[in-house]
C-alpha positions in Angstrom: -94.4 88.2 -28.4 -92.3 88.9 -25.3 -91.9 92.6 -24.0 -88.2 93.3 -24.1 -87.1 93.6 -21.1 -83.4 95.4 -19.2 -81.9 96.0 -16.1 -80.4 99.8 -15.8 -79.4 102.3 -13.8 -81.1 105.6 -13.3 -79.1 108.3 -14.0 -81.0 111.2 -13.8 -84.6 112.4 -13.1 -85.6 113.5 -16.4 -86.8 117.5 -17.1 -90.1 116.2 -17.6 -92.5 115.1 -15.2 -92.9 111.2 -14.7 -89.8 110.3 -16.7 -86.0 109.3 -15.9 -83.2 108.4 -17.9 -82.0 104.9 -17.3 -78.4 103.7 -18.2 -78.0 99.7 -19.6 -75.1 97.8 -20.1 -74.5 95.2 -21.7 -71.9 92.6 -23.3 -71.6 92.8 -27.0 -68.9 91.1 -29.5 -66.9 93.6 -31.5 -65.5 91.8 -35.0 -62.8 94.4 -35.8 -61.1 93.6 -32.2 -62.0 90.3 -31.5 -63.2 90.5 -28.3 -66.1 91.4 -26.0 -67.2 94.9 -25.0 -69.4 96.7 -22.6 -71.7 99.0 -24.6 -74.2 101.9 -22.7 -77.5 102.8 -23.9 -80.0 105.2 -22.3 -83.6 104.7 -22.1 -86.0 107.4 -21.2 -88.4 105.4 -19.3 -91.3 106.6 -17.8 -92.0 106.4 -14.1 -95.6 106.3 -13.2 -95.4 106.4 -9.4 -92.5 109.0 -9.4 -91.1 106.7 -7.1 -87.1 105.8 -8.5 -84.5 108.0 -7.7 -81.2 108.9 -9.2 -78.9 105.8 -8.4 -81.8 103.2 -8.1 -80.8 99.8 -10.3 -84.4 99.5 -12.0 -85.9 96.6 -14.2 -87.9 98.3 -17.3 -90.2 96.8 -19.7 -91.1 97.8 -23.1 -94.9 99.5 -23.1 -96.9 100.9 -25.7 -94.8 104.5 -27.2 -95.8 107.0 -24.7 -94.0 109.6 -27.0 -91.3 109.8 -29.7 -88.5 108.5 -27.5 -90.2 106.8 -24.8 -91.3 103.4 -24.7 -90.3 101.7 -21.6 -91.3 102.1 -18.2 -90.3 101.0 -14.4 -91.5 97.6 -14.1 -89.2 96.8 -10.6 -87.0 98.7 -8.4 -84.5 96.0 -7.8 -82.1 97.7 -5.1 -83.0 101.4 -4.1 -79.7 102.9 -3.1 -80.9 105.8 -5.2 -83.3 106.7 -2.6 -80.7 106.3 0.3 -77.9 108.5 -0.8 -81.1 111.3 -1.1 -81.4 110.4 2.5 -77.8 110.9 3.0 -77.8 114.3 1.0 -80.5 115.6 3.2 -78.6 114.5 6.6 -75.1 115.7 5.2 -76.8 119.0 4.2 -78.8 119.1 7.9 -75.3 119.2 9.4 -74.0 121.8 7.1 -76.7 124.2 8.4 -76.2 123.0 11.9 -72.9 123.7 11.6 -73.5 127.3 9.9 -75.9 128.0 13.0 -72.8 127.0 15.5 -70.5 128.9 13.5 -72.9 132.0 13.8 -73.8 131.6 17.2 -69.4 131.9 18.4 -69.3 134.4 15.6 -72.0 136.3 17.3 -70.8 135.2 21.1 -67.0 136.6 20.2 -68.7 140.2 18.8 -71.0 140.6 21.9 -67.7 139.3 24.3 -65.4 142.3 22.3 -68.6 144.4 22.2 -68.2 144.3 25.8 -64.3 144.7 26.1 -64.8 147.8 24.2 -67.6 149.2 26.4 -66.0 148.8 29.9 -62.6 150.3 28.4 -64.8 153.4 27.4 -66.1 153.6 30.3 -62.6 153.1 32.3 -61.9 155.8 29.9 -64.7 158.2 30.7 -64.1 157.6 34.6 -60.3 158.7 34.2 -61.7 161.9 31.7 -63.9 163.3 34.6 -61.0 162.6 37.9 -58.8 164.7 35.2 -61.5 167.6 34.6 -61.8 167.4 38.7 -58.1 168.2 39.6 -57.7 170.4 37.1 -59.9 173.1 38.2 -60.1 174.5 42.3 -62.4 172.3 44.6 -64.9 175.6 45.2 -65.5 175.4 41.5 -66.7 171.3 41.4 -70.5 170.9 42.2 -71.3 168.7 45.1 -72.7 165.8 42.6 -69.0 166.0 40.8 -67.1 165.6 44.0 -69.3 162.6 45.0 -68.8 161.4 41.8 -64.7 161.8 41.7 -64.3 160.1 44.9 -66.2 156.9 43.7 -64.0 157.0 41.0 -61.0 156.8 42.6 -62.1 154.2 45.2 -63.2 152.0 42.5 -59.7 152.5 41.1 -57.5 152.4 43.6 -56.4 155.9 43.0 -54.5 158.0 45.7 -53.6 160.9 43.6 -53.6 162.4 40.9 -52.2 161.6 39.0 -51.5 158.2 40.3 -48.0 157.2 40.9 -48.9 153.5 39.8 -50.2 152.2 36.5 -54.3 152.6 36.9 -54.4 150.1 33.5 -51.4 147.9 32.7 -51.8 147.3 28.6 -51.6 144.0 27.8 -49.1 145.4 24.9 -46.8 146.5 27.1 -46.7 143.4 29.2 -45.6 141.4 26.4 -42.9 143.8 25.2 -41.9 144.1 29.3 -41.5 140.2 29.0 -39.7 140.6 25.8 -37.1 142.6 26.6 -36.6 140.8 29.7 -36.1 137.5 27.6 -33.3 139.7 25.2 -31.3 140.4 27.9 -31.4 136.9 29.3 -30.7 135.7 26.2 -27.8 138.5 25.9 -26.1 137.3 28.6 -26.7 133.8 28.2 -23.4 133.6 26.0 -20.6 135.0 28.1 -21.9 132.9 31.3 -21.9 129.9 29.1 -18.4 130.2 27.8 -17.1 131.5 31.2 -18.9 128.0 32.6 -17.3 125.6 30.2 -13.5 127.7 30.7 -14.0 127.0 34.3 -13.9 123.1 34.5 -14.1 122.8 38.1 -17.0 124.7 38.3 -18.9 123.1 35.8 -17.9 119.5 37.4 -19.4 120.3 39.9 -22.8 121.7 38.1 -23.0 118.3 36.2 -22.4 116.3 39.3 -24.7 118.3 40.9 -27.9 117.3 38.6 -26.7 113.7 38.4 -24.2 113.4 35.6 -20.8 112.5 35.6 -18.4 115.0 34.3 -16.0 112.3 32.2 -18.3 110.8 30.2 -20.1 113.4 28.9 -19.0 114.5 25.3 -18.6 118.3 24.6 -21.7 119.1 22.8 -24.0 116.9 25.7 -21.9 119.2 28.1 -22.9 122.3 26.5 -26.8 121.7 26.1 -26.7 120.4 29.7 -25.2 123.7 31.3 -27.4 126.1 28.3 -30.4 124.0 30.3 -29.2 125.2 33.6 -28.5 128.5 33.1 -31.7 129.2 31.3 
């Protein structure tokens, strides 16, 4: 008597050792619709070699009952695209780590960088505290090591006097708010220029012609965006 024999998909690598669970498919004629259907059976098979993977499209053949529910094995690994996407799960999960590890390492890079920051403002910080312990006591009173030490300060510094007349440390803080307010008031008077340039039509004639435009063609609203452009 022939062994019975199906073609299946392996769907998952059993608990048990030697054994996967294989997924077949096939055509069957259902009376109470009257029409064909695809029905799905799994088979625990068992796999000698340990060689199919999860995805594989397997031939298995009846065998002699290995246990209660398993009497089939892998007789043919017809297309193993199982086995490739666990090579694609080890490469995808290779570039994860990779990427972790590069990830860490500019983590790690951007600590040490601010690391650093903070360290040379302490120390900027700790030069200015000894000039300030310097001037304020009488120059009989500093020891001859301090002196020395003040004077390198100051010429790494710049510093004149003290205190200095000039910023020793511009914040970058107060830059931005400098440029700020600077861009306020531009903006500020931005409005009354602009309405005192488009009252004054000879003027602004002569703006438009001067930057290529001509004057009568231009409709109010290109006018306007034109001479905002110019004044800003």
């Amino acid at each position: 008597m022939a062994r019975q024999n199906f073609l299946g998909l392996v769907v998952s690598q059993g608990k048990m050792s030697k054994t996967v669970k294989v997924r077949v498919q096939r055509k069957a004629f259902d009376r109470v619709i009257n029409k064909e259907v695809i029905k799905r059976r799994d088979f625990l098979v068992h796999d000698e070699g340990e060689i199919s993977r999860e995805g594989d499209l397997v031939r298995i053949e009846q065998c002699r009952p290995i246990s209660k529910r398993k009497a089939f094995s892998i007789a043919e690994i017809r297309k193993n695209q199982g086995q490739q996407f666990a090579k694609y799960d080890e490469l995808a999960k290779a570039q994860v780590v990779r990427e972790e590890n590069e990830k860490t390492r500019e983590f790690l890079q951007r600590r040490k960088n601010t690391t650093k920051d903070i360290n040379e403002n302490s120390s900027f910080i700790k030069d200015l505290a000894i000039v300030e312990k310097g001037a304020s006591r009488r120059e009989s009173e500093l020891s001859e090591s301090l002196r020395l030490q003040i004077a390198t300060i100051k010429a790494k510094y710049g510093i004149k006097s003290w205190p200095p007349q000039k910023e020793v440390l511009k914040l970058e803080v107060q830059t931005l708010r400098e440029e700020l307010e600077s861009l306020t008031d531009s903006i500020g008077n931005l409005v009354p220029r602009l309405e005192g340039l488009l009252n004054d039509k000879e003027k602004s004639d002569n703006i438009l012609s001067q930057l290529g435009h001509n004057p009568e063609t231009l409709k109010s609203n290109v006018r306007k965006n034109i001479l905002r452009k110019y004044l800003l």
